[in-house]
C-alpha positions, -999 to 999 in steps of 0.1 A, spaced: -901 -216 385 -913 -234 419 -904 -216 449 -901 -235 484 -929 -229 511 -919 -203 533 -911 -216 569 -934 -206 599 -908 -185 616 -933 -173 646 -932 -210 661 -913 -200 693 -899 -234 700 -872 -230 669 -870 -194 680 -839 -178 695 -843 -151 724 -835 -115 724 -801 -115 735 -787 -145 709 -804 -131 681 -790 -95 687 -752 -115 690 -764 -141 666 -752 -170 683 -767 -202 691 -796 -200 721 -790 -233 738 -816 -246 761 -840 -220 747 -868 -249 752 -866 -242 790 -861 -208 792 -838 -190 804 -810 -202 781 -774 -211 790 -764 -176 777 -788 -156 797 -786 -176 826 -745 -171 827 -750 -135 822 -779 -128 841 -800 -112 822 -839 -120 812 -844 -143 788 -871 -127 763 -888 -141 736 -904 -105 722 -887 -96 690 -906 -112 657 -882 -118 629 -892 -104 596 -910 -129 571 -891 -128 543 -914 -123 512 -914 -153 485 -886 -141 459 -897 -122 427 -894 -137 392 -869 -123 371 -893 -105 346 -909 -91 378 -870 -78 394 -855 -65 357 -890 -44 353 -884 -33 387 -849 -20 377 -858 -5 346 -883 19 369 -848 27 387 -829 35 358 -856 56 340 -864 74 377 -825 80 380 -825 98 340 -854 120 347 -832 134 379 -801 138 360 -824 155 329 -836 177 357 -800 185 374 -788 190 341 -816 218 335 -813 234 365 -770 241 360 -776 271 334 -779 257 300 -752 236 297 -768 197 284 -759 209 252 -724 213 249 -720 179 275 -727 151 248 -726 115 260 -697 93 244 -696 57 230 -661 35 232 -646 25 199 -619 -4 201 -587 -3 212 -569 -21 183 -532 -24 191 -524 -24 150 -546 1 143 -544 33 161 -563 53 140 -596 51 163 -609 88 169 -636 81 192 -672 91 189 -692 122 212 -724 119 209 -748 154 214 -768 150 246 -806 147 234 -792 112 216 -772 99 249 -809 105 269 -826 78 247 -798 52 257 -807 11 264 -799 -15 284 -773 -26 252 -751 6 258 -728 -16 273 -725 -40 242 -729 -5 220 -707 -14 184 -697 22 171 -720 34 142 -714 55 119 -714 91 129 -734 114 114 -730 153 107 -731 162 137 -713 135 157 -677 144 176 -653 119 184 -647 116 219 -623 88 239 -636 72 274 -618 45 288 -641 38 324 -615 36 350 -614 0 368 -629 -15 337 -616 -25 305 -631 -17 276 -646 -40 250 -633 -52 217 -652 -39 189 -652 -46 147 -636 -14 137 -658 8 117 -649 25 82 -627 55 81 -657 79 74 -675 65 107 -652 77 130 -645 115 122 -656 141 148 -675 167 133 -699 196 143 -729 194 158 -765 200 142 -782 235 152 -815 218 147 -805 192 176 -799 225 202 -815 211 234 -845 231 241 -832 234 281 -800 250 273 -801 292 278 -778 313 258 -774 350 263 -805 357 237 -828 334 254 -816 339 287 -825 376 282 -793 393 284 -795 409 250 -816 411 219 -810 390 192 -798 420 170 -773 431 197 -760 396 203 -759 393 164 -734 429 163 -714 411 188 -711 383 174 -699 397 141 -675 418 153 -657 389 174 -655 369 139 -644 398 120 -619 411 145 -609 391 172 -614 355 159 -582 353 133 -558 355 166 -573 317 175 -590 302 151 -610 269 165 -643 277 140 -651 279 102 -664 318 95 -682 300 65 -699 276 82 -705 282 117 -727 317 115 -747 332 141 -779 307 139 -754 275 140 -739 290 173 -775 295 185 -773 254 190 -736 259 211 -747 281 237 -711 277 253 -693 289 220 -719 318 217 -716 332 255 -678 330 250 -682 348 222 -702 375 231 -687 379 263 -652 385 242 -667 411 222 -685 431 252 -655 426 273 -634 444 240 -662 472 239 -664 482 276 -622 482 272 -611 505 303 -644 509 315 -665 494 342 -680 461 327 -717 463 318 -742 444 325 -743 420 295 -704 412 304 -709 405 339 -740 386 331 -721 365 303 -690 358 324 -713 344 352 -728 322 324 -695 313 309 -683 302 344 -713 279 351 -705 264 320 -674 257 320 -676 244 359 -703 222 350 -681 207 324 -652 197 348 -664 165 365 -683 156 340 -674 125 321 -688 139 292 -670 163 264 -676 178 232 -657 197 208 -677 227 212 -667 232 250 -632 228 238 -639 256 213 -652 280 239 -625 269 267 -600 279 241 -619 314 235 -623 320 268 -588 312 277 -572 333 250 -590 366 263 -587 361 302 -561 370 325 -557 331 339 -551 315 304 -532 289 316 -563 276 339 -586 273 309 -568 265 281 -545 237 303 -582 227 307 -588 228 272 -558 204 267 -566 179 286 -601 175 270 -587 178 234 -560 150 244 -587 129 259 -611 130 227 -583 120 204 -585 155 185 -546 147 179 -555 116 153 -577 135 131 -547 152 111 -529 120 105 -566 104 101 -567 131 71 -534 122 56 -539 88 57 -573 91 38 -554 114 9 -566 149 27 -596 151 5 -572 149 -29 -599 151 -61 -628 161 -42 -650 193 -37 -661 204 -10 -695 188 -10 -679 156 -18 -656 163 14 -681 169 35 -678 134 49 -637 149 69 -656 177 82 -652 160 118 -617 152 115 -606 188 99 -628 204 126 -610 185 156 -579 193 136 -580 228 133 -590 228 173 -557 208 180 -533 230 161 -553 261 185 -545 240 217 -510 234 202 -508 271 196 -520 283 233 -495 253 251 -464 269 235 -473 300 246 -481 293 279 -451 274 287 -431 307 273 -450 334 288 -454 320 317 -424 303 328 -438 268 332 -426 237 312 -437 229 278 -465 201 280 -470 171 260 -444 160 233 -438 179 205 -452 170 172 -436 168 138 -441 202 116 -437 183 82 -474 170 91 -487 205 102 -488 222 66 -507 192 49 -538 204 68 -542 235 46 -546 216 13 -575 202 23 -609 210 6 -628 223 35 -595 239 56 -595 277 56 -572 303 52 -573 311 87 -559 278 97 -527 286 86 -529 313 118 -524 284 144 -498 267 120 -474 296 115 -468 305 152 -465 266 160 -435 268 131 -421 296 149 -425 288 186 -412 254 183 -376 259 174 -375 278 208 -385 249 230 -348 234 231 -338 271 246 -364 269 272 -343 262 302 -372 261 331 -353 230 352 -320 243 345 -322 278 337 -282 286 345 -282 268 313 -293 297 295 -256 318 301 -237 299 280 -259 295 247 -233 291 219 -233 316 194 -238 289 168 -274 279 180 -292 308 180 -278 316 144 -295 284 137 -323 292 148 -326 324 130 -317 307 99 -348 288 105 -369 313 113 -360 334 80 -366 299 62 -404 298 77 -408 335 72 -403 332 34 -420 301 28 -453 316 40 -444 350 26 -449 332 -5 -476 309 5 -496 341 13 -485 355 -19 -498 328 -41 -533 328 -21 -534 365 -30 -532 383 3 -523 417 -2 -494 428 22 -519 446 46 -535 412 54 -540 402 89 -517 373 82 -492 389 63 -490 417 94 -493 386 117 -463 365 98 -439 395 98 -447 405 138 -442 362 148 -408 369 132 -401 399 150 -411 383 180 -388 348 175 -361 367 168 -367 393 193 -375 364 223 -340 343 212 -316 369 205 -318 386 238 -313 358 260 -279 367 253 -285 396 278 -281 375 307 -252 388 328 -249 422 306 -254 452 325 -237 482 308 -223 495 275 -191 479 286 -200 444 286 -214 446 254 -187 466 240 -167 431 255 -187 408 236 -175 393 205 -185 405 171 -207 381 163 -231 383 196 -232 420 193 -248 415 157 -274 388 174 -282 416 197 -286 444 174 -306 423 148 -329 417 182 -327 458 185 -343 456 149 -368 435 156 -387 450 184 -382 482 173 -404 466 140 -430 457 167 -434 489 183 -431 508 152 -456 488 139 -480 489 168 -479 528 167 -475 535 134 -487 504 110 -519 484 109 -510 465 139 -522 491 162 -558 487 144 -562 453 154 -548 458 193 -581 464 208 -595 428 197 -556 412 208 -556 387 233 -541 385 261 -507 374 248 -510 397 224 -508 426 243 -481 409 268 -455 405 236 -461 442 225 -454 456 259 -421 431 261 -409 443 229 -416 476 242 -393 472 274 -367 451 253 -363 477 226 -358 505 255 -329 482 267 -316 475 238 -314 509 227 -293 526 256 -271 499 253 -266 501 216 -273 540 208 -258 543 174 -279 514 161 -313 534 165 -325 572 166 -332 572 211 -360 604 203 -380 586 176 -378 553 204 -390 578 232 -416 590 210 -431 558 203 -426 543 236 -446 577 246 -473 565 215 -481 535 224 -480 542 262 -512 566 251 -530 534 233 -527 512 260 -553 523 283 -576 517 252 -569 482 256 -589 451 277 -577 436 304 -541 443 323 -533 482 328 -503 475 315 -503 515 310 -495 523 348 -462 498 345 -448 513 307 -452 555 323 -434 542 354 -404 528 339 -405 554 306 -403 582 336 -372 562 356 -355 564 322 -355 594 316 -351 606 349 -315 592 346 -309 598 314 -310 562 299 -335 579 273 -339 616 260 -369 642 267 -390 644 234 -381 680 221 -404 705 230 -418 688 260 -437 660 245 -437 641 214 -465 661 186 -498 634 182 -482 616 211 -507 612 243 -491 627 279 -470 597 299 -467 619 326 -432 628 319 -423 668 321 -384 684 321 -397 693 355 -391 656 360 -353 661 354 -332 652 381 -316 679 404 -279 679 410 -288 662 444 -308 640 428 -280 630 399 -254 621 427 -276 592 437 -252 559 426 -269 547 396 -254 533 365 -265 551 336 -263 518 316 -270 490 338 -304 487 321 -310 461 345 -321 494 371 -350 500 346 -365 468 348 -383 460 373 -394 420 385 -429 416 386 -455 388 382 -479 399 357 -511 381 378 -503 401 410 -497 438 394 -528 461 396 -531 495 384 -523 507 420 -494 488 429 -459 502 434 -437 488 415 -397 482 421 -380 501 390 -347 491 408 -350 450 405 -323 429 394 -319 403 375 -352 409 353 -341 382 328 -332 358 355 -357 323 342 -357 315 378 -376 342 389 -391 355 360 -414 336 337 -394 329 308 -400 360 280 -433 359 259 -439 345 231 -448 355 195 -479 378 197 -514 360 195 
């Protein structure tokens, strides 16, 4: 390629002076110095700046070699910011686009691990999706401002999301273990007791498959994980070290995570754990959401049914849907955690709701497990509350008909049989987790429908004033949370509270203050000293617990109750086996004290209103609020327990 002689630019008689070239304009008369422009404004006409001489352009080999040494300088600064955040490259995998065919929307778009996205080309940008292997998750990126290309679509089997490789574990990224936190034999304890105790409540991993060494390669997963099971052991106690180091880690994860246009299933797998066992769960797991959404993780189910969910195969010969049941299995967790959310915490329900008669088809699937059926089972019973979730309208809520809510209890006794059997047939025996778990969901839906009916009822009276058929909608609610406290106390429920998360514990303390409601308004439906005593039981295994001192709260409003003789003293002092709530018949009200107004049956003195995220151990709180049902003002009452 010729190039054109550079021009002489020093010759002053084609130079401009000073002052034009600053204002760029024409220097007339510049031959005779000074020039018109000078000479108008009075000022020295100088001829002492020397114009840059421009350098003879490049070729283009010469300028695209001189941009690849940008491009490699910029990754080896990103490799080295990437180090230097705590260990998180591995769980931030780069993505590739797949097409956006408007007939076919079964594209579940690739996430690739983060030592493959480093050894990216110049042809990323004309990058046709390949086929995925093990250890590929699907991931959607649309670039904003920039439409994406048109690729050949690639076979079903090529675009699955599926679990990454623990061989591929970048060797920058620090887990607890490595990090120095723990040994390896402590981290492996923890580790085991989080999957045999704590990790039925939200299932997002395989127990077969995804074993301590696999984890090793998801340091997220792992410091969620172990921070979950030290945050379980150090219960009422000041944290230890290991948790406060692991929540630090967990936090630099997860913040690293949030700008990043990268995403992986694995940090929507700890995001999800680390949600479920943290007071703010609806920062995390709305989080969570978003990311699951964004990957597509809500194709892979009707990516299964479409390819015959595995029908004829083993499991080795399945191996090929491990992606898509993976993402599945973390999509029916998100679906899980969003329910609850919108229930526990007052807030609308996100995203549309999707159809149950697709939910189910999940578990025949070769390489499903059991423990799938967790997430699907509380979905089945959370969903027929949505239409009663009045959070725009909530004056709604006065005048439910009758008719409705038997509906939905038909439905729920429908469910509840159907996987009584299903459970049956798989041979649980009726101490099962998820046999406990399936009767306590019921409780819980029945429990959380029938009492909206409460709304406006403040004494005996009213309910004495309500027609036959509500007062048997709100003794069959008595029933039910007296099954969940009963069973907490009493049954194998109460073995599995410590490793509850944070929902969990939220529902049994509800169905605690709902059955003492319930029963002073409807005495001859339940023995008030066996409710006293296990109120007084489970008020002794709450401090056991992680996480809120929802202790405190429960003694408070036992106390009030009894005080004015809403509920009766346990005979002989306290209940036998039953832990002190601080209660004593020197606690009984004088006669000064009993002339105080105060209706005996308005249970709505005993309640107080509260937000959960603002009560502390300390706190005083107002036993004499109104309106405790009231969905303005109240988040709307839990859900099932989790």
């Amino acid at each position: 390629m010729s190039h054109s002689p550079v021009r002489n630019i020093r010759d002053k008689s084609i130079r401009a002076c000073d002052g034009c070239r600053r204002m760029k304009v024409k220097c007339v008369d510049k031959e005779t110095p000074p020039c018109r422009r000078c000479k108008a404004n009075r000022v020295e006409c100088k001829f002492n700046l020397t114009p840059g001489i421009p350098e003879p352009e490049a070729s283009p080999d010469e300028r695209l070699r001189a941009l690849e040494a940008q491009i490699a300088g910029l990754r080896e600064e990103m490799a080295t910011l990437v180090r230097g955040t705590g260990g998180t490259a591995g769980f931030a995998p780069a993505m590739a686009m797949t097409p956006d065919d408007e007939e076919d929307h079964e594209h579940i778009v690739r996430v690739v691990h983060a030592p493959e996205a480093a050894a990216g080309s110049e042809e990323d940008d004309e990058e046709v999706v390949a086929p995925l292997r093990a250890e590929d998750v699907d991931r959607h990126q649309a670039s904003p401002g920039r439409k994406r290309k048109r690729t050949a679509s690639p076979s079903p089997s090529a675009r699955l999301p599926a679990a990454p490789n623990p061989e591929q574990a970048d060797a920058g990224v620090a887990d607890p273990v490595s990090a120095g936190f723990c040994t390896e034999a402590e981290a492996r304890r923890l580790f085991d007791r989080f999957m045999k105790h704590a990790h039925a409540f939200v299932p997002v991993l395989d127990p077969a498959r995804d074993t301590f060494e696999r984890l090793r390669a998801k340091p997220f997963v792992l410091t969620v994980i172990l921070l979950t099971s030290a945050q379980v052991e150090d219960a009422y106690r000041a944290p230890s070290a290991l948790q406060v180091q692991c929540r630090a880690l967990a936090q630099s994860m997860s913040n690293a995570t949030l700008f990043s246009a990268q995403a992986s299933l694995d940090t929507v797998q700890a995001m999800v754990t680390l949600g479920s066992w943290s007071d703010l769960s609806w920062r995390p797991i709305s989080y969570a959401l978003s990311l699951g959404s964004e990957m597509g993780l809500y194709k892979c189910l009707p990516h299964l049914i479409r390819t015959g969910l595995g029908a004829g195969r083993t499991r080795a010969q399945a191996e090929s849907d491990r992606p898509a049941v993976d993402g599945a299995r973390v999509w029916m967790a998100l679906q899980k955690m969003r329910l609850e959310i919108a229930f526990n915490e007052g807030r609308p329900v996100p995203f549309v709701d999707e159809p149950l008669d697709k939910l189910r088809s999940l578990l025949r699937h070769p390489l499903a497990d059991i423990n799938d059926s967790r997430s699907i089972v509380a979905i089945e019973f959370l969903q027929p509350r949505v239409p009663l979730h009045h959070v725009w309208t909530p004056d709604e809520g006065d005048c439910l008909p009758t008719a409705e809510i038997a509906r939905v209890n038909d439905t729920f006794e429908s469910r509840f049989h159907y996987w009584s059997s299903y459970y049956a047939r798989a041979g649980l025996p009726r101490d099962h987790f998820l046999f406990l778990q399936l009767e306590c969901q019921r409780s819980h839906a029945i429990l959380h429908t029938n009492i909206k009916l409460l709304r406006g009822v403040r004494s005996r009276t009213d309910v004495r004033l309500m027609s036959k058929d509500r007062r048997e909608i709100l003794v069959t609610a008595l029933h039910a949370a007296d099954f969940v406290v009963t069973e907490f106390v009493h049954g194998s429920q109460g073995a599995h509270a410590e490793w509850g998360n944070r929902y969990f514990h939220i529902a049994t303390v509800f169905a605690a203050r709902a059955l003492l409601r319930l029963a002073t308004l409807l005495p001859e439906h339940v023995d008030l000293h066996r409710v006293g005593g296990d109120l007084d039981a489970l008020v002794g295994k709450l401090p056991w617990l992680p996480g809120y001192p929802f202790a405190s709260l429960m003694s408070k409003i036992i106390r009030r109750a009894r005080r004015n003789g809403a509920l009766p003293w346990p005979l002989g002092g306290t209940t036998p086996g039953a832990p002190d709530t601080g209660v004593t018949p020197s606690d009984v009200p004088s006669a000064s004290e009993a002339s105080d107004p105060f209706d005996l049956f308005s249970m709505d003195n005993l309640f107080p209103l509260f937000d959960l995220s603002q009560l502390s151990e300390d706190s005083e709180v107002n036993l004499d609020g109104q309106d405790w049902f009231d969905a303005v003002r109240m988040p709307d009452l839990p859900a099932t327990a989790v």
